[in-house]
N, C-alpha and C positions, 0 to 999 in steps of 0.2 A: 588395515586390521578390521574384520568384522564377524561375526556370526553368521551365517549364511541360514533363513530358513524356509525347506522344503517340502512341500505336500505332496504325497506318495501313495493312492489309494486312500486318500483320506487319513492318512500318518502322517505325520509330521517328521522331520530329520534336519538334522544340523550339519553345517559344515562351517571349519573355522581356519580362516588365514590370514595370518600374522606375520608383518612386512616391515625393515628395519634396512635402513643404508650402515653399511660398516663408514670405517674412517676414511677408507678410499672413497667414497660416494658410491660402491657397489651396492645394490638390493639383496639383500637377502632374504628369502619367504621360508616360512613354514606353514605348511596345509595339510589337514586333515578332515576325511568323511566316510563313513555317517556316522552321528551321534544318535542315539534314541529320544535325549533329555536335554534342554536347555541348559543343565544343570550340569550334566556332564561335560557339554560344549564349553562352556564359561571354566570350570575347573581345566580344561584343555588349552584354552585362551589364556590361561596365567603362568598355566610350563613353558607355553613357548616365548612369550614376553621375561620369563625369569632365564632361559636359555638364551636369548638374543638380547639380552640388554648390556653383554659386555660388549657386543659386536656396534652397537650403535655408535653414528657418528655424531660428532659436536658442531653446532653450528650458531656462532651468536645469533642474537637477536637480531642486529644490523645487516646481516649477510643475509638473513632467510628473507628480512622485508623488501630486500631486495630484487632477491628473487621473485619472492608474492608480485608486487608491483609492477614487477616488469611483465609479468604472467597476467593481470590485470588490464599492465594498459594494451594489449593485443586482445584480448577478449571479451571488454564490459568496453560501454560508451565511453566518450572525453569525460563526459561530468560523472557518473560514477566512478571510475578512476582516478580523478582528482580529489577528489571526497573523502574515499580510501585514503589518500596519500596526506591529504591534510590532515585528516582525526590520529594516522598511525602518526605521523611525525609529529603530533604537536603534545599527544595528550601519553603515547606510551612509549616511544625512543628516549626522550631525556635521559627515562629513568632503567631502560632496558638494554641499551644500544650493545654495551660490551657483554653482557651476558648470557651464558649459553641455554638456546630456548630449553633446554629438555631439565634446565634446573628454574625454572620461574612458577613458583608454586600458586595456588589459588591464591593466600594469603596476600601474596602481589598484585596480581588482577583483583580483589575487593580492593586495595588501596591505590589501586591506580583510577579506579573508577567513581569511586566513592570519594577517594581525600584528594586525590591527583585533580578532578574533576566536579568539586563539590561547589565550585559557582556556576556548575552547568544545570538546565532543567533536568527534571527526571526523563523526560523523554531524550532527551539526547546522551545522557547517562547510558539507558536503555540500547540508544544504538550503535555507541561505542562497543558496550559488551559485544555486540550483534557482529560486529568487524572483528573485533580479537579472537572473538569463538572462529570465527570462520576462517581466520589465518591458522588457529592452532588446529583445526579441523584438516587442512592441509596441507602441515606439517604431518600432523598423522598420517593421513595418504603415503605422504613421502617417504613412510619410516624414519623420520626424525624424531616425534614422539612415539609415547604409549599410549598415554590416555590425555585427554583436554584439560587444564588446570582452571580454564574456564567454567565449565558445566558444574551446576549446579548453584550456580552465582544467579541472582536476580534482581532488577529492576522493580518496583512497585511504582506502576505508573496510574495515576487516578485518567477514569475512562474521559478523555477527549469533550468538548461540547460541542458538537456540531450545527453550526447554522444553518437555517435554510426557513427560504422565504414562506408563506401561509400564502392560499390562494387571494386574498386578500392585496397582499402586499405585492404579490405577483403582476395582477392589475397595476395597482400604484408604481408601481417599475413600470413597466411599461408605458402606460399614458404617460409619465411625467416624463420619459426620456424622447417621447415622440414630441409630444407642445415642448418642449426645451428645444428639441433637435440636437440633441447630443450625440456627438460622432461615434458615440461606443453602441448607440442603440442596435444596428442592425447584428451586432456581434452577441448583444447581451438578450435579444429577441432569437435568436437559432442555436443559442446555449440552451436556453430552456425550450424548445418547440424537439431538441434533439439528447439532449445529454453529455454530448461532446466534448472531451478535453479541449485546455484552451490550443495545444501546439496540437493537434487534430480540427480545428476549426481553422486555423493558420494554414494548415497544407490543405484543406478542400476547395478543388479545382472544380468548376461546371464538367470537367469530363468525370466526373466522381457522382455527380446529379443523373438518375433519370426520373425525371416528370412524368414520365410513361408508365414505366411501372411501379413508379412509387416507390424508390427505391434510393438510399445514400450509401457509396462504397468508403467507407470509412479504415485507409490501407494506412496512411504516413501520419505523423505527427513531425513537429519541429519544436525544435529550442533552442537556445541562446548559444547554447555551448555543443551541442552536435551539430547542430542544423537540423536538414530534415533526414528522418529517416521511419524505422516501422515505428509503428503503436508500441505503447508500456507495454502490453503484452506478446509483441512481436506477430500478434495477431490481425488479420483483417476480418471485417464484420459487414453487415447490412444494419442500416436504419429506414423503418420504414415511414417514408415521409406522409405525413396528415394533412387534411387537407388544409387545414391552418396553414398547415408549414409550406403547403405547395403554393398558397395564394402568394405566401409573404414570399417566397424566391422568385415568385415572377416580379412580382416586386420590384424586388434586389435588383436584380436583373438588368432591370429599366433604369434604376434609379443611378445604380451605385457602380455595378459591375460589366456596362457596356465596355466590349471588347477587351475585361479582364479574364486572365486565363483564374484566375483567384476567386471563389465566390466573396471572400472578405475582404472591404477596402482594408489597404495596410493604413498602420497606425503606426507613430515611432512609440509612444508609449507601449503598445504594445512588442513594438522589435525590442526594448529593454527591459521587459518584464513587471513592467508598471501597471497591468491590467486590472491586476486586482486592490489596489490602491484606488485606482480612479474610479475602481465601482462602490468601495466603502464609502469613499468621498461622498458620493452621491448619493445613497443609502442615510446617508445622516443627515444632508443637505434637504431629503424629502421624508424623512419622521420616520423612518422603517428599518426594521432589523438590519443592520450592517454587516453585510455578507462580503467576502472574497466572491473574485471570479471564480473560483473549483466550485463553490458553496451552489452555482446556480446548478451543476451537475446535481449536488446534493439534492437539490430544489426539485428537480426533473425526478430523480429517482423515487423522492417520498412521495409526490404528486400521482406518481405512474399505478404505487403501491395502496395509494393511497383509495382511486378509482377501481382498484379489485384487479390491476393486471397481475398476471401468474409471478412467481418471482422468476421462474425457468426465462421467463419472457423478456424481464427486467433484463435480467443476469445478461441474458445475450446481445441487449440492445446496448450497453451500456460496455460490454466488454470482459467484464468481470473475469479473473480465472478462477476463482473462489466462491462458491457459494456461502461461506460462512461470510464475504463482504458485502454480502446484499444482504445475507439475513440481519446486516446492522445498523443497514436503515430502516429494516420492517419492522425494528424496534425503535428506530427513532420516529416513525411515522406513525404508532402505536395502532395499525392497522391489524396486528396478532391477539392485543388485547381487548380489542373493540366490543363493547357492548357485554365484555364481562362480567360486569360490577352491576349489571341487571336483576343478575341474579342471584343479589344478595337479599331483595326482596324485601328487603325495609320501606318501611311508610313512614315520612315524617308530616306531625300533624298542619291543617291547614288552620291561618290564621282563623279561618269561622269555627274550626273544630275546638280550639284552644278557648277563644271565646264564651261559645257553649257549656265547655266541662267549666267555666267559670260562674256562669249563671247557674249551670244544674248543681254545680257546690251551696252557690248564697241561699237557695233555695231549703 
C-alpha cells in the first residue's frame, strides 16, 4: 500500500496502490493514477482499503512470524536473525501467538512494550518497537494489514554518553601499554592511527596494506557469530595510512606478524569478544577514562574533527553511510561550537582592577 509521488514538469501527481491477500493467500490490488492533490490520493487510499477489507486474509500472529523469520534467516546475517527471533519470541509471542495479526491494536504494542518489557532499559525498549514496526511493516507489503498499529508509539531514549579518550590520555594509553608490553597494544595503537572496527581490524590481511601508496583496503569484517564477511555497511573503503601509521606497520611486521597472512596477532580474548573488557580494565588500571574498544573509533573520529579534517573526509574514512552519524561526533568534539562564547565579549574584572575600585572607594 502506498501513495506514489510524481514530479511532472515541475507538478507534482499521485498514484495510489492498495494491496490485500484474500483468504486463499491470492493478492488482490487496487491502483489508481493521476491524482492532482495529496489530498485526493489519501481520500482514494481509504475507498479502496474500505472495498478490500472483506477480501482480506487471517493470519495469526504465530504463522506470519513464521514466515518473517524464515524470510530473515535467508536474507540478514546469523546474528541479526537470531536477535530478531529472540526479542519476537521472548517479549511478543507469549502474549500474541494465537491472535490474528490484523486485530492487535496499538493499545497492545504500548503494553507489550512498556508493561510486557518494563525491566528492560529504554534503549532496548526503543529497539523492540524498531523489530515489531518492521514485521508489521511487512505484513503490510503482504496485504495482510492496512495500516501499522505500531506507528506512532515512541521510545524516549535520553541521548547516549559517549566515551572517548582526550589527547592527553591518548598518550598515556599508549606509553603505558608499550613499558607494560600488553598484548592488546599493537591492536589498540592501529584502532586509533585508523578508525577501524574491531571485526575490520580482525580480517586485515598485509594483502589489504600498500605501504606504497599509502593506502588500507578496508573490504571484510568478522564476528563471532557470522565469521568473516563484508563491512556493516556492505561497503569497501580506503584509509589513508600516515606516516605514524606506516612507521608502526613496519613495525608490526618485524615484530609481530612475520609470515602472518593477519596484520593482527590473534588473541583468544579477542576471538570471544572480550576485547573491550580488557581495554576498560586497563583504562582504570592507569587513571584514564574507561573506554570500550568501539570507543577508540570514537577517539579517532573526534581527534580527526577535532584537527579541522572536513567531515566529507571523516565520513568516508570511517565508513559512515549517514552523515547525520558523523555530524554526532562533531558535537561531541565541540569542534562546531568552538570559540563561540568569544563573542559574548564580556570582561570580568582582574584581581588589581577589583583592588583599585577598592582604594578609589576609601578614598
Amino acid at each position: 500500500m502506498a501513495i506514489k509521488k510524481v514530479l511532472e514538469n515541475g507538478k507534482a501527481k499521485y498514484e495510489v496502490i492498495v494491496k490485500v491477500r484474500d483468504k486463499s493467500g491470492k493478492q488482490i490490488t487496487r491502483k489508481k493514477k493521476w491524482f492532482s492533490s495529496e489530498a485526493l490520493a489519501k481520500k482514494a487510499e481509504l475507498e479502496f482499503r474500505m472495498e478490500l477489507e472483506g477480501h482480506r486474509t487471517k493470519v495469526t500472529w504465530k504463522k506470519w512470524i513464521e514466515r518473517v523469520l524464515e524470510k530473515y534467516r535467508i536474507e540478514y546475517r546469523t546474528s541479526t536473525y537470531f536477535n530478531y527471533k529472540h526479542c519476537l519470541n521472548k517479549w511478543f509471542d507469549p502474549y500474541w501467538n494465537d491472535r490474528f495479526v490484523d486485530e492487535i491494536k496499538p493499545s497492545d504494542v504500548h503494553s507489550a512494550v512498556f508493561e510486557g518489557a518494563a525491566s528492560c532499559s529504554s534503549y532496548t525498549q526503543r529497539g523492540l518497537l524498531k523489530i515489531v514496526k518492521r514485521v508489521f511493516n511487512l505484513a503490510i507489503e503482504e496485504g495482510i494489514l492496512i495500516r501499522n498499529p505500531a506507528v506512532g508509539i515512541r521510545v524516549r531514549c535520553a541521548e547516549a554518553n559517549q566515551a572517548v579518550l582526550n589527547k592527553n590520555e591518548i598518550e598515556i594509553l599508549l606509553r603505558e601499554a608499550q613499558l607494560k608490553e600488553h598484548r592488546f597494544f599493537p591492536h589498540w595503537t592501529l584502532a586509533l592511527l585508523t578508525g577501524m572496527r574491531s571485526g575490520e581490524l580482525y580480517s586485515l590481511r598485509w594483502t589489504d596494506v600498500d605501504l606504497v601508496t599509502g593506502k588500507l583496503t578496508i573490504s571484510k569484517a568478522w564476528t563471532r557469530y557470522n565469521g568473516e564477511g563484508p563491512t556493516k555497511t556492505a561497503k569497501a573503503r580506503i584509509c589513508p595510512i600516515s606516516n605514524e601509521c606506516r612507521k608502526f606497520l613496519q613495525e608490526l611486521k618485524l615484530k609481530y606478524s612475520a609470515g602472518s597472512e593477519f596484520v593482527l596477532p590473534r588473541m583468544w580474548e579477542w576471538d570471544q569478544g572480550d576485547q573491550a573488557k580488557i581495554l576498560k580494565s586497563f583504562c582504570e588500571e592507569i587513571g584514564i577514562t574507561p573506554i570500550k574498544f568501539h570507543d577508540l573509533r570514537a577517539t579517532f573520529i573526534t581527534q580527526m574533527l577535532n584537527n579541522g579534517v572536513p567531515l566529507s573526509k571523516v565520513m568516508a574514512i570511517v565508513g559512515h553511510s549517514s552523515l547525520k552519524t558523523t555530524q554526532g561526533y562533531l558535537r561531541l568534539s565541540g569542534k562546531d561550537v568552538e570559540g563561540a562564547t568569544e563573542d559574548l565579549k564580556i570582561t570580568v574584572p582582574t584581581v588589581e582592577e577589583r583592588l583599585g575600585n577598592v582604594i578609589e572607594l576609601r578614598r
